[in-house]
C-alpha positions in Angstrom: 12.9 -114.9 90.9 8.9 -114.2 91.6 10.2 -110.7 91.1 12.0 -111.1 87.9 9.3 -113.1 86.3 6.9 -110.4 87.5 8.7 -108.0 85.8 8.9 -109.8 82.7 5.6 -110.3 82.0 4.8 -106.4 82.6 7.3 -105.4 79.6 5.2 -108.6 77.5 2.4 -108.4 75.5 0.2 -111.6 76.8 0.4 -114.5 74.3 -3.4 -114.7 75.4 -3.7 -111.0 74.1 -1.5 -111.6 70.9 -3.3 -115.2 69.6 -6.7 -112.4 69.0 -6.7 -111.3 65.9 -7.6 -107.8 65.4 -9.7 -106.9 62.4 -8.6 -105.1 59.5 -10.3 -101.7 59.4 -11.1 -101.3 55.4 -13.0 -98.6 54.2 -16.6 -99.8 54.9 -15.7 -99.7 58.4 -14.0 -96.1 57.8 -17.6 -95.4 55.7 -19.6 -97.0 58.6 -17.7 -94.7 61.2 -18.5 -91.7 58.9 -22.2 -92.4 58.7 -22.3 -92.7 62.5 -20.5 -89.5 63.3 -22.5 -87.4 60.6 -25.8 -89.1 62.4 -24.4 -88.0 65.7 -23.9 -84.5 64.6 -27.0 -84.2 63.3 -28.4 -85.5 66.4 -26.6 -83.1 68.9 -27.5 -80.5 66.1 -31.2 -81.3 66.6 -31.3 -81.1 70.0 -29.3 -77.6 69.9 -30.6 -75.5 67.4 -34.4 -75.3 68.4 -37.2 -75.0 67.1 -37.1 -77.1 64.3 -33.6 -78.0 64.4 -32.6 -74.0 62.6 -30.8 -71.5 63.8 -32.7 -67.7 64.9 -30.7 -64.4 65.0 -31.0 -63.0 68.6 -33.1 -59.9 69.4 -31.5 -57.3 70.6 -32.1 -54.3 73.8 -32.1 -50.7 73.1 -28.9 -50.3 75.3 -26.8 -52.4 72.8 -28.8 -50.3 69.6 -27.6 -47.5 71.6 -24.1 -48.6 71.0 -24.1 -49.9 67.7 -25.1 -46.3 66.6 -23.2 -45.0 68.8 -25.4 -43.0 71.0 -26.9 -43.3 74.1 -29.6 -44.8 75.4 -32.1 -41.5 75.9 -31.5 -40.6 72.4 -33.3 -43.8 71.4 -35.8 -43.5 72.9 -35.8 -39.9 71.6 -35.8 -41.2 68.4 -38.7 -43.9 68.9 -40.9 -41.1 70.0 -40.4 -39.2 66.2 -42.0 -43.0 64.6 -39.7 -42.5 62.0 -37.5 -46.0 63.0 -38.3 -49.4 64.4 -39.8 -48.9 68.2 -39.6 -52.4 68.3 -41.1 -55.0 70.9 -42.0 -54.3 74.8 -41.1 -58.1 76.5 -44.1 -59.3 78.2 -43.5 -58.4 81.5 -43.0 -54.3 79.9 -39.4 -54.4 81.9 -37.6 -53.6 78.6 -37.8 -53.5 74.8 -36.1 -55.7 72.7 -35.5 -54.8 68.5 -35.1 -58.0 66.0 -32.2 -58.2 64.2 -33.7 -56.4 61.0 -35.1 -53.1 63.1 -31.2 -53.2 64.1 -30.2 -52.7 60.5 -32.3 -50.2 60.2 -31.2 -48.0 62.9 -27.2 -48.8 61.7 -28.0 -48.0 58.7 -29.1 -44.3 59.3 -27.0 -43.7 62.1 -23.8 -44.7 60.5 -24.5 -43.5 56.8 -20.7 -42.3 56.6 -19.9 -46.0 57.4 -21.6 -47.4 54.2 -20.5 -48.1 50.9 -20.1 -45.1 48.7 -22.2 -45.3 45.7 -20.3 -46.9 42.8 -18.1 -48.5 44.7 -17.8 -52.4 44.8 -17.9 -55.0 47.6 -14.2 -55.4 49.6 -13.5 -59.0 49.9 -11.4 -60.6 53.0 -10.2 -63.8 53.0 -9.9 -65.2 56.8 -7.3 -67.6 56.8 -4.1 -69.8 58.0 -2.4 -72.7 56.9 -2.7 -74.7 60.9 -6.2 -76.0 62.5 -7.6 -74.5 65.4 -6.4 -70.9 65.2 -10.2 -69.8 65.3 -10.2 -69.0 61.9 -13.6 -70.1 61.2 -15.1 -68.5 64.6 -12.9 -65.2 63.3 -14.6 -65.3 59.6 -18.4 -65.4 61.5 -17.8 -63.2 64.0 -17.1 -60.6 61.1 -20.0 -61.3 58.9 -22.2 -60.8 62.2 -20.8 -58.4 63.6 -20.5 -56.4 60.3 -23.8 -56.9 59.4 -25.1 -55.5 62.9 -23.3 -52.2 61.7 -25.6 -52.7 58.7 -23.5 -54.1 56.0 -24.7 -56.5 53.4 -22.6 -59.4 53.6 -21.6 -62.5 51.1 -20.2 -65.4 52.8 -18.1 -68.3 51.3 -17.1 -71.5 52.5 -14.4 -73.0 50.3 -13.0 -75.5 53.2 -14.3 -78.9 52.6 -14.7 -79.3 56.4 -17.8 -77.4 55.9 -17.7 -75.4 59.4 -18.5 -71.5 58.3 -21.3 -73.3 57.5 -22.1 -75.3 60.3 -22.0 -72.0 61.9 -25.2 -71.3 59.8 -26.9 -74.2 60.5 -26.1 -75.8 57.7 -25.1 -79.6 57.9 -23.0 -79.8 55.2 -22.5 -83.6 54.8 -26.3 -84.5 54.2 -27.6 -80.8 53.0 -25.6 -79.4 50.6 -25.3 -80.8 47.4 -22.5 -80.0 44.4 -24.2 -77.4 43.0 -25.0 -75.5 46.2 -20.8 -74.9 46.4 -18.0 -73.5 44.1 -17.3 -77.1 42.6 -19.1 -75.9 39.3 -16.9 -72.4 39.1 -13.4 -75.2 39.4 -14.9 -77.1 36.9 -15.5 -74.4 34.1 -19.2 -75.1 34.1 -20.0 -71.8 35.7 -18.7 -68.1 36.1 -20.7 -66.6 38.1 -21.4 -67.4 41.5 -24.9 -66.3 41.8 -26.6 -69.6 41.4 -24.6 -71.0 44.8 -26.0 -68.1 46.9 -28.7 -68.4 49.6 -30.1 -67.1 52.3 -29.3 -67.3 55.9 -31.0 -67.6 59.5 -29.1 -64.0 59.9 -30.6 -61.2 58.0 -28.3 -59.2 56.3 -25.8 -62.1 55.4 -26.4 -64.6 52.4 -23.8 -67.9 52.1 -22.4 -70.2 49.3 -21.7 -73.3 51.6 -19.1 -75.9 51.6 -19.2 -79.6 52.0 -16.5 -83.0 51.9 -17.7 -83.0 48.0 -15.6 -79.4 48.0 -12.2 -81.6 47.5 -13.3 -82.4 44.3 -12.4 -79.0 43.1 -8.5 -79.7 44.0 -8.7 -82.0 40.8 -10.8 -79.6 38.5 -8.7 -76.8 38.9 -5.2 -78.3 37.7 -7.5 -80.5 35.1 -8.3 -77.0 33.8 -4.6 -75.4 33.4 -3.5 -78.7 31.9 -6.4 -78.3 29.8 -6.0 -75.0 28.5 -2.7 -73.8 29.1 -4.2 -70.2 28.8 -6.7 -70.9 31.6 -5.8 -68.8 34.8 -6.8 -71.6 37.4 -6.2 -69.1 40.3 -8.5 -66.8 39.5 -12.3 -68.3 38.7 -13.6 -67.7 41.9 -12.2 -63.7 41.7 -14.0 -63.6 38.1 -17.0 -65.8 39.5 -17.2 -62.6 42.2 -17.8 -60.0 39.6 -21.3 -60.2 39.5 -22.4 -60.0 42.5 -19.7 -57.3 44.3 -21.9 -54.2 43.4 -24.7 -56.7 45.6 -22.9 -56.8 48.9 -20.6 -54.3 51.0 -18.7 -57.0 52.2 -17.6 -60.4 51.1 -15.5 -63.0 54.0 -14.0 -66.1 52.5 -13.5 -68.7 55.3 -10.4 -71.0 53.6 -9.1 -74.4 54.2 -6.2 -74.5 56.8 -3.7 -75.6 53.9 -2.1 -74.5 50.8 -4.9 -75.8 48.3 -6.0 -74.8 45.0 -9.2 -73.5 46.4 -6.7 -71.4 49.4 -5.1 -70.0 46.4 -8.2 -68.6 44.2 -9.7 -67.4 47.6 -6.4 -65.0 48.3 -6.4 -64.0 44.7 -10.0 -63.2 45.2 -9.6 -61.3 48.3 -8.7 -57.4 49.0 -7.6 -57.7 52.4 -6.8 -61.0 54.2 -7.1 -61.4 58.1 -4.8 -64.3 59.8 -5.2 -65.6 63.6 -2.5 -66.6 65.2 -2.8 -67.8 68.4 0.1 -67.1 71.1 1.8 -70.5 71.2 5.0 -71.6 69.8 3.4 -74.2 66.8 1.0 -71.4 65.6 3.7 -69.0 65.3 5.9 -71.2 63.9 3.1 -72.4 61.4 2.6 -69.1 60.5 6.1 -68.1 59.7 5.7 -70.9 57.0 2.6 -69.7 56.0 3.9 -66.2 54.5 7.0 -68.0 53.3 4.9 -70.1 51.2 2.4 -67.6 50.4 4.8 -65.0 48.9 6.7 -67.5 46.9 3.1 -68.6 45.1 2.3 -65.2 44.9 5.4 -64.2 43.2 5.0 -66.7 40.8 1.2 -65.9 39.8 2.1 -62.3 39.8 5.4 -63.4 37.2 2.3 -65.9 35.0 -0.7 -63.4 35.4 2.0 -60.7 33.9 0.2 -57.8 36.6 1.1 -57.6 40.2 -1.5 -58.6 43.1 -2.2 -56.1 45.6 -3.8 -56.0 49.0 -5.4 -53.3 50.5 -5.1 -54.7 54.0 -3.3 -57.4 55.8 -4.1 -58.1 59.3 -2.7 -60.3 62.0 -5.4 -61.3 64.8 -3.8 -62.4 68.3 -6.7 -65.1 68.9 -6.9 -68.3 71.8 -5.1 -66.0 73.7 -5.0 -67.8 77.3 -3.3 -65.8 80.2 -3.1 -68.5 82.5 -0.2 -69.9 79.5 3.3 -69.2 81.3 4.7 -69.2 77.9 2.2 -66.9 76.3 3.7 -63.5 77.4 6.9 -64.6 75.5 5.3 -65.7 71.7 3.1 -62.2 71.7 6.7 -60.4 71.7 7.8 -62.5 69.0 4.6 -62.0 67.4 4.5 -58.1 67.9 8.3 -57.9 66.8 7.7 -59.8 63.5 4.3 -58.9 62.6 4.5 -55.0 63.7 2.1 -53.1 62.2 0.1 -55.7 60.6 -1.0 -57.0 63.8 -4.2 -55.5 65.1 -4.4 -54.1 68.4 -6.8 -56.5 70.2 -6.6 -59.6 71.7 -9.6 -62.5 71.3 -9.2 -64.3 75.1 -10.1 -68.0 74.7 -12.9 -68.1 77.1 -15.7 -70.3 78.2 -18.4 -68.1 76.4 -16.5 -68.9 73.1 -16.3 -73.0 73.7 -19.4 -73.0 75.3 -21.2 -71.3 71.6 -19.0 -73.7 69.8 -20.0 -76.4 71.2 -23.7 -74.9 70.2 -22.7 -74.1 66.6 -22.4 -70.3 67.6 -20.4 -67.3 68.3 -20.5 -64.9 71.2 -23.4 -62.7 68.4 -25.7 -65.6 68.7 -26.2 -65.5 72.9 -29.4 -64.0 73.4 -29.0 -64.8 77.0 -25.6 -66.0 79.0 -26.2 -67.9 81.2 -22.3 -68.0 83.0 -20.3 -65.0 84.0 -21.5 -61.3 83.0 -17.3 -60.3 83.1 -16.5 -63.5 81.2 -19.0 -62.6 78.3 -18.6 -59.2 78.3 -14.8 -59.1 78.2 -15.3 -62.1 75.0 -18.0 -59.6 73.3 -16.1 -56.3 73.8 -12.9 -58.2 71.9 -14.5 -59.3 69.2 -16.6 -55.8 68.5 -13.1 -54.8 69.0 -12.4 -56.4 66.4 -14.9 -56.3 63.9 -14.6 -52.1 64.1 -10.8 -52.2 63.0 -11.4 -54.5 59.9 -14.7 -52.3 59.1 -12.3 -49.2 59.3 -10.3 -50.9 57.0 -13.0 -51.8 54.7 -14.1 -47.9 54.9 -10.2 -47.0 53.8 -10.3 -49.3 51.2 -13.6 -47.6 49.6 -11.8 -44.0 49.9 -8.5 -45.1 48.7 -10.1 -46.6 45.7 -12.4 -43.4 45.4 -9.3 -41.4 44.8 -7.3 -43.6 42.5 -10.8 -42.9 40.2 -10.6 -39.6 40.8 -7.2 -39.1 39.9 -7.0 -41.1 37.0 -8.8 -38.8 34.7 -5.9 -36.2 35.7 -3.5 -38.9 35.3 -4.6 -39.4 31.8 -4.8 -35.8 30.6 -1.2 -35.4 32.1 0.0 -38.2 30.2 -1.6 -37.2 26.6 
């Protein structure tokens, strides 16, 4: 009986328990919640991002200049000895010399001329995105404006995810220091069309930033407001026309997107000339992504039947990202993932690693280490992925400025035939 009763009361909520009456949680206590998690993000962000609670770019040695112009280490020095480039900074102790991140540009920029943008041609946009969290697409969008500004690229980038993390990744807080007009919320309301005035300068040289904050969600009102407005309005397409301006500014524009099917996802695909998508080797984020091109063509093929043109890409990508080997079901999703994706998918995988937790935790990437302070084989095999990486999107981007070279120069032809 002691037994029974024993058991009883282990499957019963106490009536002790139950006569306490929990308080409802309204929304000042949801506001009140908010206010203490922005403070505490603010706080850790303080602590992390010394001096002065702002990111710095990292300084870099004349072995890795070496390999971002792809020659070797003599050679640099070669080179310093001419005077003609950067010579950069002895440390203290004289044991090595160490280039900022602008002298870096420098030497990119005449050692990979060929890699440039042609004269006359335009900026090639990529939009970085998927419709499921925690596929490292935000990590993915910085790690290209980085690493493609290292090559010496001039690069735009654009946070339209409310969440606001490309441009935490800046060290920008985006709840307390970016206001409405800082964003794309004026371009979704009609009340601007060109981007220009939402542009700013970053703590990385070579990269300027239109942030994002929670006010962002605003803009999935405005832009239906405006088609019901104006049934003529193209509500898809103000942040491509918004882009005009500025694409003969930049080499290279990366849109970081919301991980949903918004309005704002929608005017940053239509924006974009090549889109890049991470998918992770786990069943959820493959099946997540099946929906994601199932939804995406069927919007697409309805903007391309309304916008009476059809919308072209010049590349689409598929990044194996997160990938953990120690995952016994890992092996198993990459051949589904290989078998459906085929030659979209790029042939590199991003290892989820320490290094890449460990900068995340620190509002960085793997570009921002100046020093790691764990495993040299951890880091380097996290680093040489994601240069990996960034070299078979900038061949892409270096395609798409031929291919669009020779459409010009056939044209005329095309013309004269046609007359």
């Amino acid at each position: 009986m002691k037994n029974e009763q024993a058991a009883g009361v282990g499957n019963q909520v106490s009536t002790a328990a139950a006569a306490v009456s929990r308080p409802a949680i309204d929304m000042a206590r949801i506001t009140a919640l908010a206010t203490r998690a922005s403070n505490m993000v603010e706080g850790i962000r303080g602590r992390l991002l010394a001096p002065e609670a702002r990111k710095v770019p990292p300084n870099f040695s004349a072995t890795q200049v070496a390999a971002l112009c792809g020659v070797d280490k003599a050679h640099v020095a070669y080179r310093i000895s001419k005077g003609d480039l950067p010579a950069g900074q002895l440390t203290p102790t004289g044991g090595r010399r160490e280039f900022s991140l602008d002298e870096v540009q420098r030497w990119t920029r005449e050692y990979r001329r060929m890699a440039m943008r042609p004269a006359g041609q335009k900026a090639v946009t990529i939009a970085v995105g998927n419709f499921k969290g925690g596929v490292s697409k935000t990590t993915t969008a910085m790690i290209l404006a980085q690493g493609l500004s290292m090559r010496g690229h001039r690069v735009l980038a654009i946070d339209v995810d409310p969440q606001g993390s490309f441009s935490t990744l800046f060290g920008i807080l985006p709840e307390t220091e970016v206001e409405e007009d800082m964003t794309i919320v004026p371009i979704c309301r009609g009340e601007a069309d060109d981007i220009r005035y939402a542009i700013q300068p970053t703590y990385w040289p070579g990269i300027d930033l239109v942030p994002a904050a929670p006010l962002l969600f605003q803009a999935e009102f405005s832009l239906p407001a405006m088609q019901m407005n104006d049934p003529t309005a193209r509500f898809w397409d103000v942040l491509n026309a918004s882009l005009e301006g500025v694409r003969e500014e930049y080499d290279v524009i990366i849109i970081d997107t919301p991980p949903s099917l918004s309005y704002v996802t929608i005017n940053a695909f239509m924006a974009a000339d090549g889109i890049l998508v991470p998918v992770p080797p786990s069943a959820l984020d493959f099946a997540s992504s099946a929906q994601f091109w199932s939804l995406f063509a069927d919007l697409g093929s309805n903007l391309d039947q309304a916008s009476k043109r059809g919308k072209t890409f010049d590349f689409l990508h598929v990044l194996l990202s997160r990938v953990d080997q120690s995952d016994v079901a890992a092996p198993a999703v990459r051949q589904w993932i290989q078998a459906t994706y085929g030659e979209y998918l790029l042939p590199v995988e991003v290892p989820k690693t320490t290094v890449t937790s460990s900068k995340a935790a620190e509002f960085g990437t793997v570009y921002d280490v100046q020093k790691y302070e764990g495993s040299a084989k951890t880091y380097k095999r996290a680093a040489e992925a994601y240069d990996r990486v960034v070299e078979l999107v900038e061949q892409s981007v270096i395609e798409a400025w031929r291919t669009r070279a020779a459409q010009a120069a056939a044209a005329p032809a095309q013309a004269g035939t046609a007359a």
